[in-house]
C-alpha positions in Angstrom: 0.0 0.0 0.0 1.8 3.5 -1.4 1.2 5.5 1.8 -0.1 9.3 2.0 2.0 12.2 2.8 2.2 12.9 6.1 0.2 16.4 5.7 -2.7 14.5 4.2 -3.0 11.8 7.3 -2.9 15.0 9.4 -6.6 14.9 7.6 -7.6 12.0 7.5 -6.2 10.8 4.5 -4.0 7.6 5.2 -3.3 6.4 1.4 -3.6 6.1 -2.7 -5.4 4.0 -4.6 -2.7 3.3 -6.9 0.4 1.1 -5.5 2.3 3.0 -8.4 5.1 5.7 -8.5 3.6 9.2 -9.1 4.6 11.5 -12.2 5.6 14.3 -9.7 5.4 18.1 -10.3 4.0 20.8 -9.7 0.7 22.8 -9.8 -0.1 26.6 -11.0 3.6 27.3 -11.9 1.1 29.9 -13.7 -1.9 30.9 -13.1 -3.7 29.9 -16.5 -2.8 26.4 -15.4 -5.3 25.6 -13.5 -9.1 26.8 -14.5 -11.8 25.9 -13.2 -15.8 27.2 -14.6 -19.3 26.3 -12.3 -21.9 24.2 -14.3 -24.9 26.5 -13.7 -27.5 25.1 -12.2 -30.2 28.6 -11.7 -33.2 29.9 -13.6 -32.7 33.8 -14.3 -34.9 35.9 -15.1 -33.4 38.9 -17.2 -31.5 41.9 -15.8 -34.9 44.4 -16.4 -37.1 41.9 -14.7 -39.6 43.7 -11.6 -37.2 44.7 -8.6 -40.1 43.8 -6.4 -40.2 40.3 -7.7 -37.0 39.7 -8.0 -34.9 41.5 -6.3 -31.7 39.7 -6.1 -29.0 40.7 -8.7 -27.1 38.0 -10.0 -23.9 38.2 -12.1 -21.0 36.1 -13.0 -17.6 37.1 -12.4 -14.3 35.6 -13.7 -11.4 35.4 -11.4 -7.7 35.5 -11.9 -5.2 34.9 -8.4 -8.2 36.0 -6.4 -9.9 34.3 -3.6 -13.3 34.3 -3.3 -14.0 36.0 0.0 -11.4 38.4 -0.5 -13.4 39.6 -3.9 -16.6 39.8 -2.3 -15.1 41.7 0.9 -13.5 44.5 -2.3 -16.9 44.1 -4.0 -19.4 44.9 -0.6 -17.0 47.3 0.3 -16.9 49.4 -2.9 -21.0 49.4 -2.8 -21.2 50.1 0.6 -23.1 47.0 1.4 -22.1 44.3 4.0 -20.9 41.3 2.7 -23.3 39.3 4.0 -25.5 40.7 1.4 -23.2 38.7 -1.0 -23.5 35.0 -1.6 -22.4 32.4 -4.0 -23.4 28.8 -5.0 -18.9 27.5 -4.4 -15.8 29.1 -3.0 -13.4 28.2 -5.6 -9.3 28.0 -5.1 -7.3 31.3 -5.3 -4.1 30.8 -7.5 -6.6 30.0 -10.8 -8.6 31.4 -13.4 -12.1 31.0 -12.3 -15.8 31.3 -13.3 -18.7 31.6 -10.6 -22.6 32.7 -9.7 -22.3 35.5 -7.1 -25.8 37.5 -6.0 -26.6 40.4 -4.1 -29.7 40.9 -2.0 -32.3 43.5 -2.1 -30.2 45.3 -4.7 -31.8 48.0 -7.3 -28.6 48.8 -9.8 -28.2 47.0 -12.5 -24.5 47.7 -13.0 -21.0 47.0 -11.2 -18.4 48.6 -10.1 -14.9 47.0 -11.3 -12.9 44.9 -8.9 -9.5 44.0 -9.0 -8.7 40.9 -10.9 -12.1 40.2 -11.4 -14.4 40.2 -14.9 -17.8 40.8 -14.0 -20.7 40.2 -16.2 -24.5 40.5 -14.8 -26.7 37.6 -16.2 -29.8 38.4 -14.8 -32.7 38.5 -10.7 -33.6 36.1 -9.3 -36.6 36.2 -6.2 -33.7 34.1 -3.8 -30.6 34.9 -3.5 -27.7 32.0 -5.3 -26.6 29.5 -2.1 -24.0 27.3 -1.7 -24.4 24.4 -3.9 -26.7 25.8 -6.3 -24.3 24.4 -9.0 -24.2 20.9 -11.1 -20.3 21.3 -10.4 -17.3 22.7 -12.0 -15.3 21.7 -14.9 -11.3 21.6 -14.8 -8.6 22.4 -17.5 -5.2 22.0 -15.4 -1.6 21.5 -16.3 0.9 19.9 -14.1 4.1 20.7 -14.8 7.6 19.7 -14.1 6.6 16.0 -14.2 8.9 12.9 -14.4 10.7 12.1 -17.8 8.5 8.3 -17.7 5.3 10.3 -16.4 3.2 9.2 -20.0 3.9 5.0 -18.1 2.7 6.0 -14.9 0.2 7.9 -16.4 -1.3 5.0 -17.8 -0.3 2.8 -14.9 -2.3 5.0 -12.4 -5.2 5.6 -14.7 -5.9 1.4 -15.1 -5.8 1.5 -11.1 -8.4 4.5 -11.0 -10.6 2.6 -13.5 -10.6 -0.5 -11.6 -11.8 1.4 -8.2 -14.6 3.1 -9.7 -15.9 -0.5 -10.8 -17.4 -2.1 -14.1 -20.5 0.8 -15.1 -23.6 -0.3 -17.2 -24.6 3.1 -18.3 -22.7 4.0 -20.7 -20.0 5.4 -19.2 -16.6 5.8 -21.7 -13.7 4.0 -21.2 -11.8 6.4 -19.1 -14.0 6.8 -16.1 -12.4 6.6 -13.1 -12.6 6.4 -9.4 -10.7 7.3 -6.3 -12.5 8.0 -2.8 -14.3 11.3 -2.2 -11.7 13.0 -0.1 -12.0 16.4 1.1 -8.6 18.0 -0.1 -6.3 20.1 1.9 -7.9 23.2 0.7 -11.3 21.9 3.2 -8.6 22.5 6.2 -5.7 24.7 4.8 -2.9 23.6 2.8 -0.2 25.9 4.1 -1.7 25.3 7.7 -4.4 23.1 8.1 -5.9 24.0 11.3 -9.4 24.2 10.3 -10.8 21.0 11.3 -9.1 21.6 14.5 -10.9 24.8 14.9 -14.3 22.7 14.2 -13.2 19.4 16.9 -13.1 22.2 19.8 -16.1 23.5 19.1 -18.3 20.8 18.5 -16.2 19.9 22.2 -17.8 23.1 23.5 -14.5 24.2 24.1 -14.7 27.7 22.5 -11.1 28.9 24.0 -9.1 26.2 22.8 -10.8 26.8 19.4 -10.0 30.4 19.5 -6.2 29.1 20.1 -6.7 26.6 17.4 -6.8 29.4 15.0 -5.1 32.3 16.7 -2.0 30.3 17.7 -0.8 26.9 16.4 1.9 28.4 14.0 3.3 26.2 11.3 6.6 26.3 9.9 5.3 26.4 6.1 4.0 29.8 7.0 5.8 33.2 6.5 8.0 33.9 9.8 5.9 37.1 10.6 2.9 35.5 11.3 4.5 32.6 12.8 6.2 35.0 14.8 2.3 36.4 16.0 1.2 32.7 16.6 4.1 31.8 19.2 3.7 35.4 20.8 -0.2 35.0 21.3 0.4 30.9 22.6 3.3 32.4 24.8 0.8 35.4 26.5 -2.6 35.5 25.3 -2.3 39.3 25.1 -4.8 40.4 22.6 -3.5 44.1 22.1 -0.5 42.2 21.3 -1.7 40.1 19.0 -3.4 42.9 16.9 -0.1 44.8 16.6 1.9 42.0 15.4 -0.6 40.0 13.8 -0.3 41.7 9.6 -3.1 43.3 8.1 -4.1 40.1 5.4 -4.7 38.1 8.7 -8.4 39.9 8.6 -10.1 37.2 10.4 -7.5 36.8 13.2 -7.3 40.6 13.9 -11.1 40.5 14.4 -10.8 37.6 16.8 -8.5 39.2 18.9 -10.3 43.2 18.4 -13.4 41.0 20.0 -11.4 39.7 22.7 -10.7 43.2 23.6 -14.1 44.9 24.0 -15.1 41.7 25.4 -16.0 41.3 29.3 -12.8 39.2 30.8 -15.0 37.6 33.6 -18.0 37.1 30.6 -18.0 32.9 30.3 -18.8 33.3 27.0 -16.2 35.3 25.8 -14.6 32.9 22.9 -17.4 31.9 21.4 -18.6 35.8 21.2 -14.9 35.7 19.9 -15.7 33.6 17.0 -18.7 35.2 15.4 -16.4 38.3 14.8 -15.5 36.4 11.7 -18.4 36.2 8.7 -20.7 33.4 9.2 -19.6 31.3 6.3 -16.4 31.2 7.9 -18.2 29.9 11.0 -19.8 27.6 9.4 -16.7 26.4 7.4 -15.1 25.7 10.8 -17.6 22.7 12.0 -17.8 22.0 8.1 -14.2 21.1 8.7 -14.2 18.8 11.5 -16.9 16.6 9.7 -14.6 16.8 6.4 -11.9 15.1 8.9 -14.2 12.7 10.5 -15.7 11.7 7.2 -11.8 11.4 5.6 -11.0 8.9 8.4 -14.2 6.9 7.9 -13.2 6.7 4.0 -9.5 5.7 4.9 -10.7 3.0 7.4 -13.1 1.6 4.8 -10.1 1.3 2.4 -8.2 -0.2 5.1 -10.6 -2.8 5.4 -10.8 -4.1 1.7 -14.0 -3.4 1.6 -16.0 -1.8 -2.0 -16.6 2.0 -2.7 -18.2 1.7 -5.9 -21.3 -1.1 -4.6 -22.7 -1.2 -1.0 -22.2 -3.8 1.3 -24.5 -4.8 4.6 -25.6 -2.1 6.5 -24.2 1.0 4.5 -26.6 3.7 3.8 -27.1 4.3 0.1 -28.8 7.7 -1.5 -30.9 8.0 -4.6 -30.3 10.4 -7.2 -32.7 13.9 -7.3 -34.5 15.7 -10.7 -31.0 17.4 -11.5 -29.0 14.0 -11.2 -27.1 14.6 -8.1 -27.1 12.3 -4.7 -30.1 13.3 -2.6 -29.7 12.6 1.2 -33.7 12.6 2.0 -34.0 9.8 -0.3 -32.2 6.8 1.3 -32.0 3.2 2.2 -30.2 1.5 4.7 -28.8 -2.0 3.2 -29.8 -5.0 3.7 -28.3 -8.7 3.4 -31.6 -9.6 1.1 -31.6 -5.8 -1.0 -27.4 -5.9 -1.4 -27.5 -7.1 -5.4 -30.6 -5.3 -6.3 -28.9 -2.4 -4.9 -25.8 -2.9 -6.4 -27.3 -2.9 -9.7 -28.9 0.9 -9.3 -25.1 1.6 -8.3 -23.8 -0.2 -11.4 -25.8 2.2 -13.5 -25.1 5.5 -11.8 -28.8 5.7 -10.1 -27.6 5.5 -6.6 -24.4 6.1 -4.1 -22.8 4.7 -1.2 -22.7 7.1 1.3 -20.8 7.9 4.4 -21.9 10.7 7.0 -21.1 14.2 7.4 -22.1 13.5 11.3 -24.6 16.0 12.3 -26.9 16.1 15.3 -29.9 14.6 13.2 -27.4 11.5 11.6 -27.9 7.9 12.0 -24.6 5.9 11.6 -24.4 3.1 9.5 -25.1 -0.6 10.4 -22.7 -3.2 9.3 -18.8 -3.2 9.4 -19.2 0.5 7.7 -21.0 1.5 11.4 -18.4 -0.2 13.0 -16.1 2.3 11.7 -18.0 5.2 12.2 -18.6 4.8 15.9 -14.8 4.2 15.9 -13.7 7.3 14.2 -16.2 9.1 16.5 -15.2 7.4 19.8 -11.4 8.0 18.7 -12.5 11.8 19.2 -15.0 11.6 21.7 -18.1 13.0 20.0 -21.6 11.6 19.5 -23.5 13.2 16.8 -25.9 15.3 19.2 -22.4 17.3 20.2 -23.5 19.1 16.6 -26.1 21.0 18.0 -24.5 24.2 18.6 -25.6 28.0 18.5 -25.7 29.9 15.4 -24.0 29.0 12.3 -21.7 26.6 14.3 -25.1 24.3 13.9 -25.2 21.1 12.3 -27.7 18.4 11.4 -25.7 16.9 9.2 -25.7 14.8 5.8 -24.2 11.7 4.1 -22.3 12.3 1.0 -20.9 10.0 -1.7 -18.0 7.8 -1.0 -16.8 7.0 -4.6 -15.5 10.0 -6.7 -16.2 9.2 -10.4 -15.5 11.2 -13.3 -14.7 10.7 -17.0 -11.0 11.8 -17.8 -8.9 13.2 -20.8 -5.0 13.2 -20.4 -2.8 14.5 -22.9 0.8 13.7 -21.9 2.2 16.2 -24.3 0.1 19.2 -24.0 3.3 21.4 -24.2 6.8 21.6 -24.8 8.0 21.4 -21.7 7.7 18.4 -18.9 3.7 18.8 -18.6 0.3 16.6 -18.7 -2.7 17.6 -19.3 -6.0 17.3 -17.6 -9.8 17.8 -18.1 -12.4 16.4 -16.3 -15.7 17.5 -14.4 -16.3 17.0 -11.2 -19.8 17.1 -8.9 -20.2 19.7 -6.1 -18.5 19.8 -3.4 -16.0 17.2 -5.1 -12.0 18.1 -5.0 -9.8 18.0 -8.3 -6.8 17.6 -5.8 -8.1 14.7 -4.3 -7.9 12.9 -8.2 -4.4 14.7 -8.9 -3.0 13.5 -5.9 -3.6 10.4 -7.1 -1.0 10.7 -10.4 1.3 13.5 -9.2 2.0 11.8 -5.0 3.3 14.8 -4.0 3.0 16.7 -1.0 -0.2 19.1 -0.4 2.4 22.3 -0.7 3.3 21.2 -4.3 -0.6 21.3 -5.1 -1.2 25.0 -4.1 
């Protein structure tokens, strides 16, 4: 068993599918090399449309070396507006050409200001603002470069393994569908630091200051020495004036962690958690979105561990149903039985339904089986149950189950360029991770993925 990098099993990811030697390299040695463009998924009605109807302006905006909520923070603050007015259906990577849904709420203009690095084009109202997930998914053009001289071999090597995992489909699909496990990629937790799902464990613990320290402190020696340097300080003292002075002006969400800590009460018990809504509510949310992306990456590398299938279900696993726009619904599911396993299998054979593993949430029922055997080990390993999810605010969680097989069909072209480069395009559902397929050929370290 080729083993993960040691980043990756500080995640929950333990290994590869492929026993093979990577091609190496590197990723966005230029921006242009890795783009990435939502599959819509919204009905519009045009720009002119009755304001009192539809009141929600919705526009598209292409994004070059910008991150998502740094663009909307430029964009809210050049209207005047908070940002809470803003929403989007994905938060997409930074260092990447990329193509996305953004609304506004309750907003009369029909027109834009410019924003830096950022092509805006407005498409139409809507009566609801765009949420997250109101996309089919995204399709990827990316170029990895630098790559080994025998990298068309492993290429191929790795891509037979891929196909194999994904198992035999009876729908059609083309001979280059693949498979690896539905990961959540370091991006889900922070590749430079990947504190994130930390952040989410001590809350869902109810322990809001070691969460605050989670993200204040915990430096990382990937990270630039200044902010290290605020990290240490802030672990060493837990002097918030302190921290704001050192802590650079890019670290937003820290600075308005410790600003709250200030004008906070020192003797108020709830000080840290009042700490932690100082940063925007997606970010809040992102935090116990986190911890479940680590719990459900164990659960994934333990089934793997085991031998046992991702692409048909076995005893006990809890399989969802496909909804009107083709994508895994978890209200329509069935627990497994000994006597339903082929017939089951068969809808899974032909793309209709998927085996799923939890995001745990306060409303989740595990598994039965060996697969709830695993789950109520990876939960006990932490000690959580899933009622820790109920939590105030936008720390809440109910929970869902989410696919545990990754497919996609895949074109390579080992000599896209001149120089030591492959090719790839592929499409991928929501909430899915190109990393988590890349890794699979390049078996690299998350930094060389940024």
């Amino acid at each position: 068993m080729y083993r993960s990098q040691p980043a990756e099993r500080s995640i929950g990811i333990e290994t590869y599918v492929s026993d093979a030697d990577g091609i190496g390299g590197r990723l966005r040695d230029h921006i242009s090399d890795f783009r990435v463009r939502e599959r819509e998924a919204v009905d519009l009605q045009p720009v002119d449309a009755d304001i009192g109807s539809y009141p929600v302006l919705v526009f598209r905006a292409t994004l070059r070396n910008r991150d998502t909520n740094g663009f909307v923070d430029d964009l809210a603050s050049q209207l005047g507006i908070s940002r809470e007015r803003v929403t989007w259906a994905g938060t997409k990577d930074k260092r990447a050409i990329t193509t996305q849904l953004f609304s506004i709420r309750d907003f009369e203009q029909n027109t834009l200001p410019s924003v830096s690095g950022g092509e805006i084009e407005i498409v139409g109202r809507m009566g609801r603002p765009v949420l997250y997930g109101d996309h089919r998914g995204n399709d990827f053009e990316i170029v990895v470069r630098g790559v080994h001289p025998n990298a068309a071999t492993r290429t191929a090597t790795i891509t037979t393994a891929l196909q194999q995992f994904g198992g035999e489909r009876t729908d059609n699909g083309s001979e280059t569908t693949v498979g690896v496990p539905n990961f959540f990629g370091p991006q889900r937790f922070g590749t430079i630091r990947p504190v994130t799902h930390e952040v989410g464990l001590a809350i869902v613990r109810g322990n809001w200051e070691q969460a605050v320290m989670a993200y204040l402190g915990n430096p990382s020696e990937d990270e630039p020495a200044e902010t290290r340097a605020a990290r240490e300080y802030v672990e060493r003292t837990h002097d918030w004036d302190g921290a704001v002075e050192r802590f650079p002006s890019y670290l937003r969400h820290e600075r308005a962690i410790a600003h709250r800590l200030i004008e906070t009460d020192a003797t108020d018990p709830d000080r840290f958690r009042k700490a932690l809504t100082a940063v925007p509510t997606n970010l809040q949310t992102l935090f116990v979105h986190a911890a479940q992306s680590y719990l459900f990456n164990r659960m994934l590398s333990q089934r793997f561990e085991r031998g046992l299938p991702f692409d048909r279900p076995i005893a006990g696993d809890v399989v969802c149903f496909l909804d009107d726009q083709d994508r895994p619904d978890p209200d329509r599911c069935q627990r497994v039985t000994d006597s339903r396993t082929e017939t089951i299998a068969r809808h899974c054979d032909r793309g209709r339904a998927f085996v799923t593993a939890p995001l745990v949430g306060s409303d989740t029922e595990l598994s039965d089986g060996e697969q709830g055997e695993i789950e109520r080990e990876v939960l006990d390993a932490v000690d959580l149950t899933p009622g820790a999810f109920e939590l105030p605010g936008a720390f809440d969680s109910t929970g869902t189950r989410r696919p545990i097989l990754l497919r996609t069909d895949l074109s390579i072209d080992t000599e896209a360029t001149d120089e030591k480069a492959v090719a790839f395009a592929f499409s991928l559902p929501n909430g899915a991770y190109a990393t988590v397929l890349l890794r699979e050929y390049m078996k690299v370290p998350p930094s060389a993925m940024e």
